[in-house]
C-alpha positions as CSV (number, residue, x, y, z in Angstrom):
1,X,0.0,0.0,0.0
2,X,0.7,3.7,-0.5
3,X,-0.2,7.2,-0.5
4,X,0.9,10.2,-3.0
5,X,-0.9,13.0,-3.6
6,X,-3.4,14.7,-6.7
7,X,-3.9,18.0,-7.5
8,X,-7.5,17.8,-9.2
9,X,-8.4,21.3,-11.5
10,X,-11.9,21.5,-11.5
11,X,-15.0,23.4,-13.2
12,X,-18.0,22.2,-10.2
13,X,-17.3,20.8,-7.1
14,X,-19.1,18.0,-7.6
15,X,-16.8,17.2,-11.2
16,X,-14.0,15.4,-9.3
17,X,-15.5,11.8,-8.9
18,X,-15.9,11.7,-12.7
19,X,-12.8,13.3,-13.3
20,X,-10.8,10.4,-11.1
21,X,-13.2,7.5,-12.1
22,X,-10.8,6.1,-15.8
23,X,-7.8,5.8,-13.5
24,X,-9.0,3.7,-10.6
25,X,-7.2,0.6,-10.6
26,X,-9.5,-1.8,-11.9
27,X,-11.3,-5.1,-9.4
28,X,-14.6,-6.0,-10.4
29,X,-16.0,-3.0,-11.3
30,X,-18.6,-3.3,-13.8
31,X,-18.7,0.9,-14.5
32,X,-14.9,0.6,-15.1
33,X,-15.4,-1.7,-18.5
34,X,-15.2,1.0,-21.3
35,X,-11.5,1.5,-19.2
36,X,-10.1,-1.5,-19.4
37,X,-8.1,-3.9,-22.2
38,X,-7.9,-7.6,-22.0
39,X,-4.9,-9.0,-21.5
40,X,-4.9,-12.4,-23.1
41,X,-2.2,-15.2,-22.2
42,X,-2.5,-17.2,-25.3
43,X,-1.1,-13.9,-26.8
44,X,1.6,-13.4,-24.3
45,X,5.1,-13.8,-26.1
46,X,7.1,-14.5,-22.7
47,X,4.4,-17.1,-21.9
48,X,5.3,-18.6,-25.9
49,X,8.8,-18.6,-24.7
50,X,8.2,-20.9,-21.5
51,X,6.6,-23.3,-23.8
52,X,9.0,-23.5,-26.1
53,X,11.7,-23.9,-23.1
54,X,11.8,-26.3,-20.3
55,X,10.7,-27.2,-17.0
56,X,12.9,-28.4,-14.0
57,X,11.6,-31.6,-12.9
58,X,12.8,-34.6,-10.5
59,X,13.3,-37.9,-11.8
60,X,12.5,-40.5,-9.5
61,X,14.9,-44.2,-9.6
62,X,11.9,-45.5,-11.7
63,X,12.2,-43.0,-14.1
64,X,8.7,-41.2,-13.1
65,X,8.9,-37.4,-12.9
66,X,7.3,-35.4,-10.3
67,X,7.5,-31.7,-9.5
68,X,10.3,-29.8,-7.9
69,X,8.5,-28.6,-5.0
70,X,7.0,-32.2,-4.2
71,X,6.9,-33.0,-0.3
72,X,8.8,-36.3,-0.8
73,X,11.6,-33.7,-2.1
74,X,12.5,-32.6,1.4
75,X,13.6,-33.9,4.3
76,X,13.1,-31.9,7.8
77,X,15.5,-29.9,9.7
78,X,16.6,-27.8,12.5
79,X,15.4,-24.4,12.4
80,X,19.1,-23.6,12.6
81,X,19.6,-25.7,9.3
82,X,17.1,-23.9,7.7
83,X,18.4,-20.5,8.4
84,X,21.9,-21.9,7.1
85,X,20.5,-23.4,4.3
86,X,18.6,-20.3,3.4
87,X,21.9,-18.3,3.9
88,X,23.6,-21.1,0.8
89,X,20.4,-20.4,-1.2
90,X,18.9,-23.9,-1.1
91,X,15.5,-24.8,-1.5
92,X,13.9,-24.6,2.0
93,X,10.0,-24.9,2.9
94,X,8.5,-24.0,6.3
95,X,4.9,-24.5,7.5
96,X,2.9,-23.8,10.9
97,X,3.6,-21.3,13.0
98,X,4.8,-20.8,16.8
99,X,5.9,-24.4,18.2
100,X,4.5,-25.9,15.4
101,X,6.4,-24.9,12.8
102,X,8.4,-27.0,10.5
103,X,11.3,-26.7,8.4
104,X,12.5,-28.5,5.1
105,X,15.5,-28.6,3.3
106,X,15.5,-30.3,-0.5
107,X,17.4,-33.4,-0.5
108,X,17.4,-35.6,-4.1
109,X,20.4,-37.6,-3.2
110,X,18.3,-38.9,0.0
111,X,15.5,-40.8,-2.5
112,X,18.3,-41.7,-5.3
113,X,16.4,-38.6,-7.5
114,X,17.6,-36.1,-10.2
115,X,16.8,-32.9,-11.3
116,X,15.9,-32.7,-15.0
117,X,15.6,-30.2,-17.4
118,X,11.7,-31.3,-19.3
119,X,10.7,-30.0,-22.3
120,X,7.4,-28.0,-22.1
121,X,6.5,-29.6,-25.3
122,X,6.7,-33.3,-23.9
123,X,4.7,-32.4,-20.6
124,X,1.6,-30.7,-22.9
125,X,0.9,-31.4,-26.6
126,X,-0.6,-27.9,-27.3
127,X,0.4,-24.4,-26.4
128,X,-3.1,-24.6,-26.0
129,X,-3.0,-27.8,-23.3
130,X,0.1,-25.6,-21.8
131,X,-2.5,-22.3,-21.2
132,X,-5.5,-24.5,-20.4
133,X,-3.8,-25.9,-17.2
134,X,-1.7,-23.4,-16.1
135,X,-4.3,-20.5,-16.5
136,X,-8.0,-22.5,-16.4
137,X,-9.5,-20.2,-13.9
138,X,-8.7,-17.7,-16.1
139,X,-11.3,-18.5,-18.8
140,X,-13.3,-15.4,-20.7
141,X,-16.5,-16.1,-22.0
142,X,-16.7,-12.9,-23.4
143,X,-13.3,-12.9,-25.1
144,X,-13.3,-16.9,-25.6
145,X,-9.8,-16.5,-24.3
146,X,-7.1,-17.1,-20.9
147,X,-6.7,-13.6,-19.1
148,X,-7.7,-10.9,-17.1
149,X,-8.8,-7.7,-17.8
150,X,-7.0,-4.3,-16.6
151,X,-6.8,-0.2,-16.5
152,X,-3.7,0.3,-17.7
153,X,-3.9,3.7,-16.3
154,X,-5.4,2.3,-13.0
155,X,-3.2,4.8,-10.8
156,X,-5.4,4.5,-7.5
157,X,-8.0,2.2,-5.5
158,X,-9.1,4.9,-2.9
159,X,-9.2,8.6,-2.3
160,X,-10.2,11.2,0.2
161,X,-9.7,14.6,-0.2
162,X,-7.5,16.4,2.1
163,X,-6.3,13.5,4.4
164,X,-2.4,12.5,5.1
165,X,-2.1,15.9,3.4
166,X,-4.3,18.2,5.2
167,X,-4.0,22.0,4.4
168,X,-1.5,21.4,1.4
169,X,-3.1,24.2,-1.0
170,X,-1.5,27.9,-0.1
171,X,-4.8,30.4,-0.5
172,X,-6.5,33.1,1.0
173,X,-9.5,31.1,1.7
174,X,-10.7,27.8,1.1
175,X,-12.2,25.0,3.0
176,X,-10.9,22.5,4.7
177,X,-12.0,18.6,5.3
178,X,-12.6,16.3,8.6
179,X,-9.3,16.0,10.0
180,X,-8.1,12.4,8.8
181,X,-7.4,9.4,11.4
182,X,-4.1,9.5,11.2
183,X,-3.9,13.3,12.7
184,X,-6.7,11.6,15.2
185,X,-3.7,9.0,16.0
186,X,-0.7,11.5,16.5
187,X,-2.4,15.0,18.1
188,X,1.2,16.9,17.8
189,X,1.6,16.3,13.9
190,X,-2.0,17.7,13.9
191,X,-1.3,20.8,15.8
192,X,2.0,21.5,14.9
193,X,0.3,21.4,11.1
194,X,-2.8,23.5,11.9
195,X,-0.7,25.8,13.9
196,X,2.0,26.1,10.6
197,X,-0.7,25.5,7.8
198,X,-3.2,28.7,8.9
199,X,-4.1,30.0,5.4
200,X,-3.5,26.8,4.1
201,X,-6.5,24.9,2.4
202,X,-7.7,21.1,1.1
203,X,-9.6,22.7,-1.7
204,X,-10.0,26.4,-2.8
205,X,-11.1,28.3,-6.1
206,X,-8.3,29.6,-8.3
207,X,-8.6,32.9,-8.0
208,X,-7.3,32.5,-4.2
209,X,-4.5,30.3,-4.6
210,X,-1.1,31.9,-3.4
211,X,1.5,30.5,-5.7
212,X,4.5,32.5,-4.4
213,X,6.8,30.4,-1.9
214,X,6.5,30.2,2.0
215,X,9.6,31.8,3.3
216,X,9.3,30.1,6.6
217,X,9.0,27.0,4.9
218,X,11.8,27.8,2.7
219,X,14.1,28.4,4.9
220,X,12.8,25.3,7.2
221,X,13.8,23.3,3.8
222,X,17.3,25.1,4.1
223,X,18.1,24.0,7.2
224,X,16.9,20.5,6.5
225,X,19.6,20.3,3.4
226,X,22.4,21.5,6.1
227,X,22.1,18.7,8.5
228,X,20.9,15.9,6.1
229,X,23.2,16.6,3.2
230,X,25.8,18.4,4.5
231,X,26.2,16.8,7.9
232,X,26.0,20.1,10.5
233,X,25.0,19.3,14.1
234,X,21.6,19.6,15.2
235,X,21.7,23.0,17.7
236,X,20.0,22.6,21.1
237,X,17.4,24.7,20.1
238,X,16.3,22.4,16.9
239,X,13.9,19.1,17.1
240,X,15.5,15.9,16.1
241,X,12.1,14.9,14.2
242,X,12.6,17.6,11.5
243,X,15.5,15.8,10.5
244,X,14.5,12.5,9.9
245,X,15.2,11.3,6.3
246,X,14.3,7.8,4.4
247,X,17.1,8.7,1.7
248,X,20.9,9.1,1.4
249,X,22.5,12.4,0.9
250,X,23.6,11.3,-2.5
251,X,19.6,11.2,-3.3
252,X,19.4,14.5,-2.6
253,X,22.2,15.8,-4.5
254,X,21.0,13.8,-7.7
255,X,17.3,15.2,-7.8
256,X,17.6,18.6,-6.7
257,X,21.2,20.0,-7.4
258,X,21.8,22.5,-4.7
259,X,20.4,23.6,-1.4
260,X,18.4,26.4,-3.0
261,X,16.8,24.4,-5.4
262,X,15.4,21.9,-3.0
263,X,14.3,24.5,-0.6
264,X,12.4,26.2,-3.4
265,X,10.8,22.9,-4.4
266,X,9.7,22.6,-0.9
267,X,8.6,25.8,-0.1
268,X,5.7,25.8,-3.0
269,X,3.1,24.3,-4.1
270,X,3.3,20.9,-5.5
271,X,1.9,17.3,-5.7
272,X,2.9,14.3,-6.8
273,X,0.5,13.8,-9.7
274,X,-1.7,16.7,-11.5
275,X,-5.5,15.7,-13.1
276,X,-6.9,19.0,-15.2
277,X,-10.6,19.3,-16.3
278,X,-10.1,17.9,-19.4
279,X,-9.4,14.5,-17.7
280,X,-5.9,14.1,-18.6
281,X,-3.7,13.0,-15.7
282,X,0.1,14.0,-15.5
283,X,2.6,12.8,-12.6
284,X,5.5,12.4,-11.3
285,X,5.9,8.8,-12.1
286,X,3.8,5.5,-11.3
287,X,3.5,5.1,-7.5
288,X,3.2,0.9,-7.1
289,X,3.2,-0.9,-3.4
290,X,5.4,0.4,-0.3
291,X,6.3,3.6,-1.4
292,X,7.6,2.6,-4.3
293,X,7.7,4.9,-7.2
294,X,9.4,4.7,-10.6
295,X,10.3,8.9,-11.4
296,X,13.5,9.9,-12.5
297,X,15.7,13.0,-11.7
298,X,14.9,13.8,-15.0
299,X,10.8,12.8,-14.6
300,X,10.9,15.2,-11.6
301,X,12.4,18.1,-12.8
302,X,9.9,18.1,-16.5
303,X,6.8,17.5,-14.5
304,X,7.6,20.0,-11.8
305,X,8.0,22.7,-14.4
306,X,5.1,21.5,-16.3
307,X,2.7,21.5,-12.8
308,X,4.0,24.9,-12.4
309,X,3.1,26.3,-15.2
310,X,0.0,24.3,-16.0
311,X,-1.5,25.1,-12.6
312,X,-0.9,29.3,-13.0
313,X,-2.5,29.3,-17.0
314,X,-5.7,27.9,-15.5
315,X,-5.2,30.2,-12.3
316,X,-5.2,33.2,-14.6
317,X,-7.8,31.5,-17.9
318,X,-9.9,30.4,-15.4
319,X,-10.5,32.1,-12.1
320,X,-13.8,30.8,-11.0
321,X,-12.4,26.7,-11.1
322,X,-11.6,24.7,-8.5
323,X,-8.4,23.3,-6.9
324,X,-8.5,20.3,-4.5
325,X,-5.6,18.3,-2.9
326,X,-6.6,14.4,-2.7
327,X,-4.8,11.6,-0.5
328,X,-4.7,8.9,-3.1
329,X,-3.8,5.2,-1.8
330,X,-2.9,1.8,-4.1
């Protein structure tokens, strides 16, 4: 799971669900069909590939072949042999839990056995035989086909607006949402953000948004880059949490350059991904489980210029729109 966050441009307050609806990740959703494309494993050319390759198998002293992962494969062990074996890379298997658990190391010498390199072709007649047992549950009647279907541009599978990033739009009025449960869960974040974030709003019209930079926050940011990335002491007067970093100084050198840059980054208004009225969706990169995200130095520094410049044409075009930060999950 993870969180990043959307800036949504929009023409009527209500406009934002249908805006957001072609990029939720797709699960059953009926409404999301004129979305989504088939993907098809009889079409798949890496699934051709494994056919046309081979399969490791064990060959039994009567020359029967059984799978790999078979139970009469393994022999159990120690839990300190396990976590050696594990350490050499063997093939180890565990099950239960607490007391009960079990551990299992592969042994093929210990039942006079072999491991064999089996053609897919000699296991299942068809590439069709081949996709028929490996995918069955996978059956289409719609397409007559193997596969599932998808939203390639399925970005999210939940949003709020406001939440983990209460008060992130800079205006001179605006509204704000219910304060989220995870501000509920920590009540210093949540002061120490209202108390910071005063004329700072979850969604506002454009005509109030302050695009100029927060100098506090600016120079917050600077002092950040000096004990993270340059490694000066932390002064008596200075909290220990605004310091605390995921990343390597070398990551911030790479993205933003210099000190200034990154405090001037951080000192204005920006999100990770950008959805304008027209429905077309710009970001950073493609945010996938734990926080993971593939951008690039490069991806970051077009699409930071591009929200930037996209945002002010519709604050001055368009006046009267909307502007709403969203706490996306996936």
């Amino acid at each position: 799971m993870s969180h990043f966050s959307v800036t949504v441009v929009h023409e009527h307050l209500n406009d934002i669900e249908k805006l957001m609806k072609p990029y939720r990740e797709y699960d059953g959703q009926e409404e999301l069909k004129p979305y989504l494309t088939f993907y098809s494993f009889t079409k798949d050319e890496e699934e051709i590939e494994i056919y046309n390759g081979t399969k490791k198998m064990v060959k039994l002293v009567d020359g029967s072949l059984i799978e790999s992962y078979d139970s009469i494969c393994y022999k159990e062990i120690s839990e300190d042999e396990y976590k050696e074996a594990s350490k050499k890379r063997e093939h180890v298997q565990s099950e239960g839990f607490g007391e009960n658990r079990k551990f299992y190391v592969r042994d093929l010498n210990r039942i006079g056995a072999t491991l064999v390199d089996i053609p897919y072709k000699d296991i299942y007649l068809t590439f069709e035989d081949y996709i028929k047992c490996c995918y069955e549950n996978t059956y289409d009647e719609e397409q007559q086909d193997y596969g599932y279907w998808r939203n390639e541009n399925g970005y999210w599978d939940g949003w709020r607006i406001g939440g983990r990033y209460r008060r992130a739009i800079p205006a001179s009025q605006g509204s704000v949402e219910e304060v989220a449960w995870e501000y509920k869960m920590s009540p210093e974040d949540l002061e120490d953000r209202e108390q910071n974030r005063k004329n700072y709003y979850d969604s506002t019209q454009l005509k109030y948004l302050d695009l100029s930079s927060n100098i506090k926050v600016y120079n917050k940011e600077l002092r950040f880059w000096e004990v993270v990335v340059e490694g000066q002491p932390i002064r008596e007067d200075e909290d220990k949490k605004d310091f605390l970093n995921l990343y390597k100084k070398e990551y911030y050198l790479e993205r933003y350059k210099t000190k200034e840059n990154y405090a001037k980054q951080g000192s204005k208004f920006l999100t990770y991904a950008l959805l304008t009225p027209d429905g077309k969706w710009y970001s950073v990169g493609t945010v996938g489980w734990w926080g993971n995200d593939n951008s690039t130095t490069d991806s970051y520094a077009t699409y930071v210029e591009f929200f930037d410049k996209t945002v002010k044409e519709y604050k001055e075009k368009y006046p009267d729109y909307y502007i709403t930060v969203l706490d996306c999950h996936i």
